[in-house]
C-alpha positions as CSV (number, residue, x, y, z in Angstrom):
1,X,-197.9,-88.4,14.2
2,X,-197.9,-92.2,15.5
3,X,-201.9,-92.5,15.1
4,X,-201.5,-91.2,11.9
5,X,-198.9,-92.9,10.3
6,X,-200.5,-96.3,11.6
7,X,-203.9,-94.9,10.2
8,X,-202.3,-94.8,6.9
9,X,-200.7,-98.2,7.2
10,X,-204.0,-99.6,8.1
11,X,-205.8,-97.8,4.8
12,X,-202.6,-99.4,2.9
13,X,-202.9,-102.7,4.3
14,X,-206.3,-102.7,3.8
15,X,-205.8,-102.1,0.2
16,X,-203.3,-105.3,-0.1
17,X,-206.0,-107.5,1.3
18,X,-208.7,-106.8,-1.2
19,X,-206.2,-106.9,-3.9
20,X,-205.5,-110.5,-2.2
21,X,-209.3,-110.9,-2.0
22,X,-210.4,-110.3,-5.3
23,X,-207.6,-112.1,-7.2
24,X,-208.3,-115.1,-5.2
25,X,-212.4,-115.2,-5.5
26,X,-211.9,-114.1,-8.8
27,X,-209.7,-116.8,-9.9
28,X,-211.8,-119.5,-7.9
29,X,-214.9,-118.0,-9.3
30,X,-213.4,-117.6,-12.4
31,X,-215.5,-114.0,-13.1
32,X,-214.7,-110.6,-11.3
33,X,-215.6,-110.7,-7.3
34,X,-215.4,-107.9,-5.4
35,X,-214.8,-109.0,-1.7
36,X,-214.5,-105.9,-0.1
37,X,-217.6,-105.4,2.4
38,X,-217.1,-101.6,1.8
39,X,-217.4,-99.4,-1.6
40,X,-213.4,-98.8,-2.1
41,X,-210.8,-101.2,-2.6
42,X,-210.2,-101.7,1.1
43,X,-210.7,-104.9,3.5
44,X,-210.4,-103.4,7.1
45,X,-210.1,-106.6,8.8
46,X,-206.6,-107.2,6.9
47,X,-206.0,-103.8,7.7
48,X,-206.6,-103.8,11.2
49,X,-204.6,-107.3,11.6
50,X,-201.3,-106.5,10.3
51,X,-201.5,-103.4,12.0
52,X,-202.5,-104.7,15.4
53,X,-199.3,-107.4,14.3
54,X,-197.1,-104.4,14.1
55,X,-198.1,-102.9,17.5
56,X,-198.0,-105.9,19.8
57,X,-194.0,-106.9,18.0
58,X,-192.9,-103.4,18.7
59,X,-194.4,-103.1,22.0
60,X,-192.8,-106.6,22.8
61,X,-189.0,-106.2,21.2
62,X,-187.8,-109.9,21.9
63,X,-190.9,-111.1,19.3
64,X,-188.6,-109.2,16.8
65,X,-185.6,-110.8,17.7
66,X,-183.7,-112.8,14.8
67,X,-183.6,-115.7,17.8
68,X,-187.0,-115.9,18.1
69,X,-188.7,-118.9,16.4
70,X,-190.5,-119.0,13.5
71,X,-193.0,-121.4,14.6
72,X,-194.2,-119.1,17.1
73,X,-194.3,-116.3,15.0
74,X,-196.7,-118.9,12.8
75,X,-198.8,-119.7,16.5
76,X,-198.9,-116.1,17.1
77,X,-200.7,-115.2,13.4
78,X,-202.6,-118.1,12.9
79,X,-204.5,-117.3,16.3
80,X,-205.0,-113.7,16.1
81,X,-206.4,-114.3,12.5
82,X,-209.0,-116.6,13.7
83,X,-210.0,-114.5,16.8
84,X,-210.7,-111.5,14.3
85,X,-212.3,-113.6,11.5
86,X,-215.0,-115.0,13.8
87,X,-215.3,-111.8,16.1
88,X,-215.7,-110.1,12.3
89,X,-218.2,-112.6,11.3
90,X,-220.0,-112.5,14.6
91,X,-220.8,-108.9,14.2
92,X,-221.9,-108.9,11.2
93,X,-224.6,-111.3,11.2
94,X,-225.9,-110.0,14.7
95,X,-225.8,-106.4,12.8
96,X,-227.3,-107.6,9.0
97,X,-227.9,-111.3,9.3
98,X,-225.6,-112.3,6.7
99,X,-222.1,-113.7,5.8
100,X,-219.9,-112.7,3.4
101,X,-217.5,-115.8,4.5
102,X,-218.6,-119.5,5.4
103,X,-216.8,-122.2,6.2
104,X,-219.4,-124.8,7.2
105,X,-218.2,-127.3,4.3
106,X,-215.0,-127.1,5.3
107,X,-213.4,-129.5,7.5
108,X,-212.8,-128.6,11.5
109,X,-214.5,-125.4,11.1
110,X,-216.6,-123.4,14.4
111,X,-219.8,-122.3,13.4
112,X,-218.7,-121.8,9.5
113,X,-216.9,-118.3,10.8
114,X,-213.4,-120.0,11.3
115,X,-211.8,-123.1,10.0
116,X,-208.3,-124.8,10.9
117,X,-206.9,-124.8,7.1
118,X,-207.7,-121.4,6.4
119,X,-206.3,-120.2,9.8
120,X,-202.7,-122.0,8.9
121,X,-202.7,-120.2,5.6
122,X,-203.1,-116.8,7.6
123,X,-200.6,-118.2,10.1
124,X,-198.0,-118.7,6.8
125,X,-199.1,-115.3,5.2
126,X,-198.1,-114.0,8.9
127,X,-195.1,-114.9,9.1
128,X,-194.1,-113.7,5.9
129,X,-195.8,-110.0,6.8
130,X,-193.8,-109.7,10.1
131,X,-190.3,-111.1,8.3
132,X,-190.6,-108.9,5.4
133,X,-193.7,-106.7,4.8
134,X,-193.6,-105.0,8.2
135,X,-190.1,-104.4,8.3
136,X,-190.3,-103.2,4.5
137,X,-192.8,-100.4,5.6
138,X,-191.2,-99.9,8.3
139,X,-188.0,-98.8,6.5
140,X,-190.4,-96.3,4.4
141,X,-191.0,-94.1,7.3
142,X,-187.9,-92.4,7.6
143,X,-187.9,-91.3,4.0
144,X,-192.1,-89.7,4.7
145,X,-192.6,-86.4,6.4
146,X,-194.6,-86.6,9.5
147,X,-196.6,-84.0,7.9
148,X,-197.2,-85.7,4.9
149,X,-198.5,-88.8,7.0
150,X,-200.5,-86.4,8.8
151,X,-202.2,-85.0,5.6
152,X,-202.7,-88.3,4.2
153,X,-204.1,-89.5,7.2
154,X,-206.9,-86.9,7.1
155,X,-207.7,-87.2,3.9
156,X,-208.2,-91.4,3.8
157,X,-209.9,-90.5,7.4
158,X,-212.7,-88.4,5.1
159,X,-212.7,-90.6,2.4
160,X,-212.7,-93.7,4.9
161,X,-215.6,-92.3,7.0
162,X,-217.1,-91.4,4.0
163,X,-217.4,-94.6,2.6
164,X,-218.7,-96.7,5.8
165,X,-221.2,-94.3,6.2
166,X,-222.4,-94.9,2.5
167,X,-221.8,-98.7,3.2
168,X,-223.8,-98.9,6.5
169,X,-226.9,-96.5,5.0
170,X,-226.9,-98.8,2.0
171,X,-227.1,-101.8,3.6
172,X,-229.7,-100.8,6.5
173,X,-231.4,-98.9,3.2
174,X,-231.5,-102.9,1.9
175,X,-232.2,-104.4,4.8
176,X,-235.5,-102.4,5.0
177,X,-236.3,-103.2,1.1
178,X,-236.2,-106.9,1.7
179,X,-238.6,-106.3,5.2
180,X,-240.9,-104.5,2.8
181,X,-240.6,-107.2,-0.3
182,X,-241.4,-110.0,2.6
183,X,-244.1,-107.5,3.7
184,X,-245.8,-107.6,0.4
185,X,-245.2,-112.1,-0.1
186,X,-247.0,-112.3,3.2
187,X,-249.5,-109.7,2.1
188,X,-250.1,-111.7,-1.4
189,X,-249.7,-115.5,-0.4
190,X,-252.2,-115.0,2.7
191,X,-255.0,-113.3,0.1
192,X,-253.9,-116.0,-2.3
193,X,-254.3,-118.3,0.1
194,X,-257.6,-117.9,1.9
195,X,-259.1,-117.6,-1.7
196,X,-258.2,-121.1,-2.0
197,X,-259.5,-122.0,1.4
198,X,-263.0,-120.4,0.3
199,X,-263.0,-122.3,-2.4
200,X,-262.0,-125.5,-1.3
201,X,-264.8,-128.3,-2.4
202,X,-264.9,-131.5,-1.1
203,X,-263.4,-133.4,-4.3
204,X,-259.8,-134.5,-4.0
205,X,-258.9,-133.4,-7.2
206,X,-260.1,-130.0,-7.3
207,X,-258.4,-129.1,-4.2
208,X,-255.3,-130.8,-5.2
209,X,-255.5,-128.3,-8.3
210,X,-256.2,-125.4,-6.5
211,X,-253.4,-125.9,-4.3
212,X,-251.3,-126.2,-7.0
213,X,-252.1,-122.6,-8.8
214,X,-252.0,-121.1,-5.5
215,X,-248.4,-122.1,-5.2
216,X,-248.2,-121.2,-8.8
217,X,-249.4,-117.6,-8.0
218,X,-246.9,-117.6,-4.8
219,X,-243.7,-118.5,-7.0
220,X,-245.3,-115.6,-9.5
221,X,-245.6,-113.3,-6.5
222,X,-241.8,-114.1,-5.6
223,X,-240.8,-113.6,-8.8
224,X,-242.7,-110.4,-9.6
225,X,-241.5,-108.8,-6.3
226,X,-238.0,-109.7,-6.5
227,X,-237.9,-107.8,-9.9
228,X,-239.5,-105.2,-8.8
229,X,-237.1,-104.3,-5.9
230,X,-234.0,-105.5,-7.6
231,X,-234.7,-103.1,-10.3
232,X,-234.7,-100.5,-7.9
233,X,-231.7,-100.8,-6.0
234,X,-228.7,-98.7,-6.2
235,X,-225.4,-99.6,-7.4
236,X,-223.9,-100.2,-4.1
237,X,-226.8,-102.2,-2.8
238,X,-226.5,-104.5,-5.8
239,X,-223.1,-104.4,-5.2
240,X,-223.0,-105.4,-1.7
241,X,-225.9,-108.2,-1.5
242,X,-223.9,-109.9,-4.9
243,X,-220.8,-110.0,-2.2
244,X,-223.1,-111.6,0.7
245,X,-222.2,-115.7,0.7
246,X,-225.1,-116.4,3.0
247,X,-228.3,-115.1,4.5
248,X,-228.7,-115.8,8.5
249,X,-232.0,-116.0,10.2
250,X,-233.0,-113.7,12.7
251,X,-233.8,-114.8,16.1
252,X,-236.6,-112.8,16.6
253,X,-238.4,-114.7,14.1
254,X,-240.6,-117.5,13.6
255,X,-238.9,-120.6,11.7
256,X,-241.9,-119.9,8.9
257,X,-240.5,-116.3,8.6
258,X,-236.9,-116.8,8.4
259,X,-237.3,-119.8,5.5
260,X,-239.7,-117.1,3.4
261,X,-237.0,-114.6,4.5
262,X,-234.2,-116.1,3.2
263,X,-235.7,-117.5,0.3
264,X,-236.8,-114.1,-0.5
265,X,-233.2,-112.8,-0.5
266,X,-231.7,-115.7,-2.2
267,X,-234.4,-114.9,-4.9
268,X,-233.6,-111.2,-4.6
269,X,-229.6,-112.1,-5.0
270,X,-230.4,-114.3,-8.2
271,X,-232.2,-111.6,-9.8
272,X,-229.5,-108.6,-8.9
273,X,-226.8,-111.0,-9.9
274,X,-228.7,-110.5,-13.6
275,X,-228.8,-107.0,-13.8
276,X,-225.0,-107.0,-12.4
277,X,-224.1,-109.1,-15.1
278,X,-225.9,-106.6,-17.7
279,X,-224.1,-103.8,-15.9
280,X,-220.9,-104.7,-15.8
């Protein structure tokens, strides 16, 4: 009954973050933003903070204590926050090579996944979760039937499940599009380019020219392709690349292949972010 009741406080914590999520981008961004890196209106890494909060001051009683200070209670949040932001971040760009969070033009940051004034707001929001929010919940349990936390748990289980699976095969599904799209540049700039190198006469001007409709034909190649496979996305795909902040390169690559990469997927972004405005 324990796993399950603290499976459903994740699910509901969850919920509270990407209410706090979306208010906030959407208010900063002034236009709707949907944070959540999932389908439904869940955030798990709030989720799985508060929660892993709860555990460690019920495990530990004297953390609960009315003695115990506040600033530490602050220490405590404001650490475990930036531990699971950059671990968070960190995963995600070794699994998609992409952020949905970046920091890098803030001030004392680490790598643009963490940053000192964004950590002492989650330290702040902390201390207000474990003085009043956890105990609030808390003080719901004894009015729930275990089996009604049990039932509940199942069923956001499903629906949970449900929706990482569609999250993950949508975003690998994506992934695979823009290897295909950057298939196809390659594929056009090199023909367009060793046409142009056939060509090439030895007066200035004329290759000068050339040079400049191939790049021409390059921009119209990027352009033509990104409308192509934006148009065929699903929802969800458009839904999660408009979410994505910013595009990582991939080790494995060349330099040359990252930068036509990225600028692929930036061009890709700009182009869904037009049919999402016509969407919604």
């Amino acid at each position: 009954m324990l796993v399950a009741q603290y499976f459903v406080e994740f699910i509901f914590y969850s919920f509270l973050g990407w209410v706090w999520e979306s208010i906030y981008c959407t208010t900063k961004e002034k236009k709707w933003a949907d944070r959540g890196f999932l389908f439904g209106p869940v955030c798990p890494i709030y989720g799985s903070c508060v929660v892993a909060t709860s555990i460690l001051f019920s495990l530990i009683p004297a953390l609960s204590e009315p003695s115990f200070p506040i600033w530490a209670i602050f220490i405590i949040c404001m650490l475990g926050s930036a531990v699971a932001e950059f671990g968070t971040s960190w995963v995600l760009e070794k699994r998609f090579h992409a952020r949905w969070w970046d920091y890098s033009e803030m001030p004392l940051n680490i790598k643009g996944r963490i940053c000192l004034p964004v950590s002492i707001c989650f330290g702040l929001a902390g201390v207000l979760i474990v003085k009043y929010l956890i105990p609030f919940v808390n003080g719901m349990h004894s009015a729930i039937h275990p089996v009604i936390y049990e039932i509940l748990a199942l069923v956001l289980a499903a629906v949970f499940g449900a929706d990482f699976a569609l999250t993950e095969a949508s975003l690998s599904a994506l992934l695979k599009d823009v290897e295909k799209m950057h298939a196809e540049f390659n594929e056009r700039a090199q023909a367009r380019f060793e046409k142009v190198q056939e060509e090439v006469i030895s007066v200035e001007t004329r290759v000068n020219n050339e040079k400049l409709a191939m790049e021409a034909r390059v921009n119209e190649a990027k352009a033509t392709l990104s409308r192509l496979h934006a148009g065929q996305m699903s929802f969800n795909q458009k839904r999660i690349l408009a979410s994505i902040t910013k595009f990582m390169p991939d080790k494995k690559r060349t330099e040359d292949q990252n930068k036509d990469r990225i600028m692929l997927m930036g061009e890709l972004k700009n182009r869904v972010r037009k049919y999402w405005k016509k969407e919604v």
